[in-house]
C-alpha positions as CSV (number, residue, x, y, z in Angstrom):
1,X,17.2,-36.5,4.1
2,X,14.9,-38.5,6.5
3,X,12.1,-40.6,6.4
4,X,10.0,-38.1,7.6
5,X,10.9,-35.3,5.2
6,X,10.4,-38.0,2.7
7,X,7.3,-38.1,3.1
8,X,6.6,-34.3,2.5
9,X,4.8,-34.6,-0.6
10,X,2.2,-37.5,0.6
11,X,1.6,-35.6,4.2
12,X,0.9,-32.3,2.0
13,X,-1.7,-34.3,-0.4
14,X,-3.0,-35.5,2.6
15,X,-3.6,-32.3,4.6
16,X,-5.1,-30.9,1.3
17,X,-7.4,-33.6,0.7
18,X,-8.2,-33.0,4.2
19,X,-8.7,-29.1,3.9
20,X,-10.8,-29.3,0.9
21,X,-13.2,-31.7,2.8
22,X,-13.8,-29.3,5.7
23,X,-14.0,-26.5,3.1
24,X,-16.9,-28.5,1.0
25,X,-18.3,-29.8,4.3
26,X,-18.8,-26.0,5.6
27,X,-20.1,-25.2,2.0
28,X,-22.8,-27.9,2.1
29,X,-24.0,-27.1,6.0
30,X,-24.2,-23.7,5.2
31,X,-27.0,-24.8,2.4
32,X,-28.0,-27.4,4.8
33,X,-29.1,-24.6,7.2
34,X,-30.3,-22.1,4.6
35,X,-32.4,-25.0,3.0
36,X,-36.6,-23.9,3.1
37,X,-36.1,-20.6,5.0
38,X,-35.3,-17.1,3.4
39,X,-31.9,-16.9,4.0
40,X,-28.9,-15.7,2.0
41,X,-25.7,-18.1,2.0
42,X,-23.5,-16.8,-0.5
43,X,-21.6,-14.8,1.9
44,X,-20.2,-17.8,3.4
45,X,-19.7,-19.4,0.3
46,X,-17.9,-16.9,-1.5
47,X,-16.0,-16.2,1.8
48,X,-15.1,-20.3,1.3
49,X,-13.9,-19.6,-2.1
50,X,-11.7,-16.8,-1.2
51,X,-9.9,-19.3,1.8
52,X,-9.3,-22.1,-1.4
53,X,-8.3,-19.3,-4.0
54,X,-6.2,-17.8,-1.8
55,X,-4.4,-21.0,-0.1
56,X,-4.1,-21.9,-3.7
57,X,-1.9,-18.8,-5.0
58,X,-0.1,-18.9,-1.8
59,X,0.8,-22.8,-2.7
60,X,1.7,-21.4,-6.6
61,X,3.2,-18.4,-5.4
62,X,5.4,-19.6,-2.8
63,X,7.1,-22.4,-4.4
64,X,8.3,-19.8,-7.2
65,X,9.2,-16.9,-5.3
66,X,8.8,-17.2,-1.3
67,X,10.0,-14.4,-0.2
68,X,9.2,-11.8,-3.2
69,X,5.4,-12.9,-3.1
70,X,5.2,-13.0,0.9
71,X,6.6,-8.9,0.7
72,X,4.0,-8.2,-2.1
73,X,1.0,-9.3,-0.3
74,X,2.4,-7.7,2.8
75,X,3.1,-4.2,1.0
76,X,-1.0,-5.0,-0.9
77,X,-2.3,-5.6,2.1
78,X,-0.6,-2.6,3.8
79,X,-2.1,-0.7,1.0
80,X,-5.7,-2.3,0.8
81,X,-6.5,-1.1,4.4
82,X,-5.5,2.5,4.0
83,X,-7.5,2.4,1.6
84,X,-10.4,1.1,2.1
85,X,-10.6,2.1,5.6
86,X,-14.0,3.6,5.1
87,X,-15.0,1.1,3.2
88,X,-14.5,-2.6,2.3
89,X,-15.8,-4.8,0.1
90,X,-18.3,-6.6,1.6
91,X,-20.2,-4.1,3.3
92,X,-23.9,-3.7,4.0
93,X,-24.1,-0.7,6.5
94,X,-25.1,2.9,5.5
95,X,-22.7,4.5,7.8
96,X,-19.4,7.1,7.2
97,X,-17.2,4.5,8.5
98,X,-19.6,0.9,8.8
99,X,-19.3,-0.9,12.4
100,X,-16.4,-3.1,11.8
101,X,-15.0,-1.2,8.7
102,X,-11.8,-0.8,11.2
103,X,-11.2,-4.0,12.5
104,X,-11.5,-5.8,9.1
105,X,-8.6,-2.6,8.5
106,X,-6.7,-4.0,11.3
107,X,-7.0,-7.2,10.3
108,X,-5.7,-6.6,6.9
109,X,-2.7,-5.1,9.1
110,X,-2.2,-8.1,10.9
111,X,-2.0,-10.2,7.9
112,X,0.3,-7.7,6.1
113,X,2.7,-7.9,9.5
114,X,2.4,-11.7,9.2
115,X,3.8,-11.7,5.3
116,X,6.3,-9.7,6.0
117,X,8.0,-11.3,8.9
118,X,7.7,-15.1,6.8
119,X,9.2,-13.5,4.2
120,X,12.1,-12.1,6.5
121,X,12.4,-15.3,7.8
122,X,12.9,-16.9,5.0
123,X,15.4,-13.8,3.3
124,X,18.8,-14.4,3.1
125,X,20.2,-11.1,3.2
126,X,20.7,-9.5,7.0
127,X,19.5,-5.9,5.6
128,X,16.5,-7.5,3.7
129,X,15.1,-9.2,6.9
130,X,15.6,-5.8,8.9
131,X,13.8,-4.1,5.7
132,X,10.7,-6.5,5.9
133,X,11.0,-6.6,9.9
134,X,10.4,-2.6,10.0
135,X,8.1,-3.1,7.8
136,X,5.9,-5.6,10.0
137,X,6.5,-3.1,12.6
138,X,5.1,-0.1,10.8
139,X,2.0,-2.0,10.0
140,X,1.3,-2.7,13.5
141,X,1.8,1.5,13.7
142,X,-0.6,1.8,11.3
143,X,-3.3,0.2,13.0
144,X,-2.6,3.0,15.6
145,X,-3.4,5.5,13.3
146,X,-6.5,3.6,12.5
147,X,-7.9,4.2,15.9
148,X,-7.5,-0.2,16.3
149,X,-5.4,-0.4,19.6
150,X,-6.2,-4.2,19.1
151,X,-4.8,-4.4,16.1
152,X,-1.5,-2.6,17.0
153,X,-1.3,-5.0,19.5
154,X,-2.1,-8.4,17.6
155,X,0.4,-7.3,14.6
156,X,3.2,-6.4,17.1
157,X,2.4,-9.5,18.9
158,X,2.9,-11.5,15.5
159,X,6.2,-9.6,15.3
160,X,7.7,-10.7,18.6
161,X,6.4,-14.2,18.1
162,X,8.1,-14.2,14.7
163,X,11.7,-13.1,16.7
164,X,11.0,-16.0,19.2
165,X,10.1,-18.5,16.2
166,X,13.5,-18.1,15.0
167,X,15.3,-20.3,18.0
168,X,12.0,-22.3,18.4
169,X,13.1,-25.8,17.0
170,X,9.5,-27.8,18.3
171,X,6.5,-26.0,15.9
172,X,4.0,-28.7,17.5
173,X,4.3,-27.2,21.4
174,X,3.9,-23.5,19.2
175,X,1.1,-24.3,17.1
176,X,-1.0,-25.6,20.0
177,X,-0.5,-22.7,22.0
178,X,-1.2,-20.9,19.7
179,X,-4.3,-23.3,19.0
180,X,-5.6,-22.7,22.7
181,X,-5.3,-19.0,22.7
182,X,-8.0,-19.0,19.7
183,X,-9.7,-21.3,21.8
184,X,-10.0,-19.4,24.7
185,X,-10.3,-15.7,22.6
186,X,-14.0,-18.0,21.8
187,X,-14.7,-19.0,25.1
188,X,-14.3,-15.2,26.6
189,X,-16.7,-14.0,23.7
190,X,-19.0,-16.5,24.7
191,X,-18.5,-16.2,28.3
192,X,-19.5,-12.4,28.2
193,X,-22.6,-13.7,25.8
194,X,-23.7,-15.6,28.7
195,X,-22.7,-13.5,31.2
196,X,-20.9,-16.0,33.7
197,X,-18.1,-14.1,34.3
198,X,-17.7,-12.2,37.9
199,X,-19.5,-9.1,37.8
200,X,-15.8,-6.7,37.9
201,X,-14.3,-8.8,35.2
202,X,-17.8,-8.6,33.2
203,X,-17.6,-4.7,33.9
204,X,-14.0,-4.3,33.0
205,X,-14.6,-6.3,29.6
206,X,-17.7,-4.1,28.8
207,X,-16.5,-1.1,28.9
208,X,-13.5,-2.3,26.6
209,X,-16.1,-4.2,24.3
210,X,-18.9,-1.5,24.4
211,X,-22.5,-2.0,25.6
212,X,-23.5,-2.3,22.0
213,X,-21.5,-5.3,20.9
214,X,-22.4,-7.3,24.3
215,X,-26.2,-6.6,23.4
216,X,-25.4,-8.3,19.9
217,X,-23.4,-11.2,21.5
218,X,-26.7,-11.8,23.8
219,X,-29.1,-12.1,21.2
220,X,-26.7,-14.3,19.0
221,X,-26.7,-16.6,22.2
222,X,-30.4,-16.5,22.6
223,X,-30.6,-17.7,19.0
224,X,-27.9,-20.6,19.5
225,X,-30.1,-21.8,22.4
226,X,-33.4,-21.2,20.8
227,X,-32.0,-23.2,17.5
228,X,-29.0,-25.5,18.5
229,X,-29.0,-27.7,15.4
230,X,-29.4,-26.0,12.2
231,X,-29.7,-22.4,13.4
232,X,-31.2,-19.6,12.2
233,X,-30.0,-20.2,8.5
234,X,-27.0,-17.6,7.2
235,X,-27.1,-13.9,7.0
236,X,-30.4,-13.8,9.1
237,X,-28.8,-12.2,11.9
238,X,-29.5,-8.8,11.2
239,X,-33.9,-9.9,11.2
240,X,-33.9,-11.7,14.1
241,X,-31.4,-9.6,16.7
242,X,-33.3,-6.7,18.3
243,X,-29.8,-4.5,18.9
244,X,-29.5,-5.0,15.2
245,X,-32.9,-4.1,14.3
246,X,-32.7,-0.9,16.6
247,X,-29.5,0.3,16.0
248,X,-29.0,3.1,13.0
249,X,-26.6,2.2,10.5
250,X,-26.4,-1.4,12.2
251,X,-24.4,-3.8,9.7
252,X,-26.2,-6.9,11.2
253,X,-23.8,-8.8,12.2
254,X,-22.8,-10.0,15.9
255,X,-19.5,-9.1,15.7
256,X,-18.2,-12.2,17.0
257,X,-17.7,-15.2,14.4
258,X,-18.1,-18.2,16.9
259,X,-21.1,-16.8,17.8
260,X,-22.1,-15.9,14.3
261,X,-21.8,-19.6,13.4
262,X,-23.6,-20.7,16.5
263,X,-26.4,-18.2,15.7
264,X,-27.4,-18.8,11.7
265,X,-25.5,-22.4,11.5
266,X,-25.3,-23.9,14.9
267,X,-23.4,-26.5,16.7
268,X,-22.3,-28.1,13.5
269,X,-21.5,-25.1,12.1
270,X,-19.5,-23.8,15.2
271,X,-17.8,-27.3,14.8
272,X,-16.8,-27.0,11.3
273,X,-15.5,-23.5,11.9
274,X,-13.2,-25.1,14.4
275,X,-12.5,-27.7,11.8
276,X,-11.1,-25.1,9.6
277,X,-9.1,-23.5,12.0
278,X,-7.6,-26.4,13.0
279,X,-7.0,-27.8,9.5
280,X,-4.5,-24.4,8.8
281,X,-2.9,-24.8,11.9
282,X,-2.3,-29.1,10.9
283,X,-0.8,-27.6,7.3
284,X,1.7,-25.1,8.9
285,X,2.7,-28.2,11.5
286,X,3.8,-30.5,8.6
287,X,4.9,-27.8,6.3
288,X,8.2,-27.8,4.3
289,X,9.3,-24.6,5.3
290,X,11.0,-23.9,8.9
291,X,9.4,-23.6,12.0
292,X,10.2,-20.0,12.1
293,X,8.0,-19.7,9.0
294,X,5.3,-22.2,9.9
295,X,5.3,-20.3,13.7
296,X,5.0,-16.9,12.0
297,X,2.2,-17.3,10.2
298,X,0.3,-19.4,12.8
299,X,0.6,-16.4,15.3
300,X,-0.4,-14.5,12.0
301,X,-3.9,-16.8,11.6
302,X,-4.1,-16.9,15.5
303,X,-4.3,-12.6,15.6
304,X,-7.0,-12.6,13.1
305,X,-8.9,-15.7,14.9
306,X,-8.8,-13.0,17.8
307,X,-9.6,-10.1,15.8
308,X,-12.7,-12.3,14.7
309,X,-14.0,-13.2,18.2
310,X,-14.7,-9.6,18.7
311,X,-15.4,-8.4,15.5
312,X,-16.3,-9.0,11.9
313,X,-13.3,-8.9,10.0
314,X,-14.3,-12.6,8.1
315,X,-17.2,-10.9,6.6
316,X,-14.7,-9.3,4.2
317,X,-13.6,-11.2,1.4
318,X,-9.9,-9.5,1.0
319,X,-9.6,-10.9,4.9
320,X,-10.5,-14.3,4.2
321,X,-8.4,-14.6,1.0
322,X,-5.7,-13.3,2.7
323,X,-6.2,-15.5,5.2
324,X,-5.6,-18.3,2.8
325,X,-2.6,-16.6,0.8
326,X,-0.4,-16.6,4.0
327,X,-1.6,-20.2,4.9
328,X,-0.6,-21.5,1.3
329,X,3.0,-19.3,1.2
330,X,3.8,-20.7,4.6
331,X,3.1,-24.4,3.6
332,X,4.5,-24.2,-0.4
333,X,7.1,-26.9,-1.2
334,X,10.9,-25.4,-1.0
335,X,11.5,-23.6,-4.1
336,X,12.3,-25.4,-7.3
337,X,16.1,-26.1,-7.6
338,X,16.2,-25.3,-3.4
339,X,16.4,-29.0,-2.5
340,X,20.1,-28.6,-1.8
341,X,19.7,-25.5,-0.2
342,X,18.9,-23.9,2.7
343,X,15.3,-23.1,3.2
344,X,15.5,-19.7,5.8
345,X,19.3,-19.2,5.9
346,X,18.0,-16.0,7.9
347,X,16.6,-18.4,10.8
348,X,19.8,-20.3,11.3
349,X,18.6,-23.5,9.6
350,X,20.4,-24.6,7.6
351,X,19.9,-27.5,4.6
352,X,22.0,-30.1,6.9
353,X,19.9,-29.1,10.5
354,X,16.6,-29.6,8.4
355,X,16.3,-33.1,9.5
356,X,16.7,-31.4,13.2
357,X,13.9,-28.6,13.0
358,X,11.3,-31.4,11.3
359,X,11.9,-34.0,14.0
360,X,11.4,-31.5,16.8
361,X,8.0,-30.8,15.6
């Protein structure tokens, strides 16, 4: 073994030292910002707790049973949004079917793809990993039927990245791809806020977005630019946004969660969202577990970051926790007893080309 895998166990203390930093840090700017005004935080908080509950059953979890846990919370989440696609924990709207009932749906989706192609990468039977790849692929379906052509395309997207990841041998070069397309997924949403775009392209993505979620994104700029620093303190949104106020069965929220932040928490708050991000993408770079698995499941996080920029699917808690269940099962320490053993022997790597797939991170 090298020096580098060596040092697993000190590099994943101090990622998660790290991670529960930015976790407490967003937890005390969100009281920071709701501090002397009428505002409601525990949203974010319990969303917070969700992302460390969850990260910390996937860490339990996937050092036990990798693959067995990764194909339950696939097949959960699979189930969740059927059914609760007319209504999710978590909401606050008085309609049928609540704005953004369906994309937190699709989201669950897209996390249910994600489980299921880590665990096939890390199967070792050739019929089991066909068994959990179908599956992946009739989630991504699913969202069809749902009415979320977004979602059918971020889950099968997560799918064909998960095929690639399995000759990918440098995670780094993936993960910051992966990295930028978040990036830019919150630059568009905020570009169409702001309305800098060309009018065609501004057109085009309007009728795609609807006028109704532009009008929210405007007034969540406005209030970015009319409180930069602290905000407008959490879950104020829906007082403050005239689309919101005016629209029947609004669920008061901008549909947009870089602009969310921005709006009732921000700079710093846009920052620390970032931070967070970022944080699960570090994890999945120095994870244990191969890059196929570490590549799956930041495509995985990466679809729901893009989910998120044009809709609401973090207000939910099962999302978030979810979030943080895949996060934690794709950065567990190798199962106990495993040290000798392959990791993914589905993924072509092998115990003795371990030292190979970490050094081309």
């Amino acid at each position: 073994m090298t020096a580098r895998a060596e040092r697993g166990p000190e590099d994943a203390n101090a990622s998660d030292a790290a991670g529960a930093l930015i976790l407490a840090a967003c937890a005390i700017w969100s009281l920071i910002s709701a501090a002397g005004r009428e505002t409601r935080p525990e949203g974010v908080l319990l969303a917070l707790l969700a992302v460390a509950a969850g990260f910390a059953c996937g860490r339990i979890c996937g050092t036990l049973l990798p693959v067995a846990t990764a194909a339950v919370a696939a097949l959960a989440s699979l189930v969740m949004a059927f059914v609760w696609r007319h209504g999710m924990p978590g909401a606050t709207a008085t309609m049928d079917t609540a704005p953004g009932h369906t994309g937190a749906a699709a989201a669950l989706l897209v996390l249910a793809a994600g489980a299921a192609c880590c665990a096939a990468a890390a199967a070792r039977g050739e019929s089991l990993r066909l068994t959990l790849r179908l599956l992946a692929l009739g989630t991504a379906c699913a969202s069809l039927w749902l009415g979320s052509v977004a979602g059918f395309a971020a889950a099968l997207g997560v799918l064909l990245c998960s095929l690639a990841a399995v000759r990918t041998r440098r995670r780094l070069l993936g993960l910051a791809g992966l990295a930028l397309a978040a990036a830019l997924m919150a630059g568009l949403s905020w570009a169409v806020a702001e309305d800098v775009l060309p009018d065609g392209l501004t057109a085009s993505l309007e009728g795609r977005l609807t006028g109704y979620r532009v009008r929210l994104w405007q007034d969540a700029a406005r209030l970015a630019g009319e409180h930069p620093l602290l905000g407008i303190g959490p879950d104020r949104f829906a007082e403050l946004s005239p689309t919101a106020q005016q629209t029947l069965g609004s669920d008061g929220k901008p549909h947009s969660a870089a602009l969310q932040q921005a709006a009732e928490q921000g700079v710093v708050g846009v920052v620390l969202l970032a931070a967070a991000f970022g944080w699960l993408l570090y994890v999945l770079w120095r994870s244990p577990r191969s890059t196929a698995v570490a590549l799956t499941a930041g495509a995985a996080l990466t679809a729901l970051a893009a989910l998120a920029s044009v809709g609401n699917a973090l207000s939910f808690t099962p999302v978030t926790a979810g979030a943080g269940l895949l996060a934690g099962l794709a950065s567990a320490r190798r199962p106990i007893g495993a040290e000798g053993s392959p990791d993914t022997p589905g993924d072509g790597i092998g115990a003795r080309r371990l030292p190979r797939d970490r050094a081309g991170r």
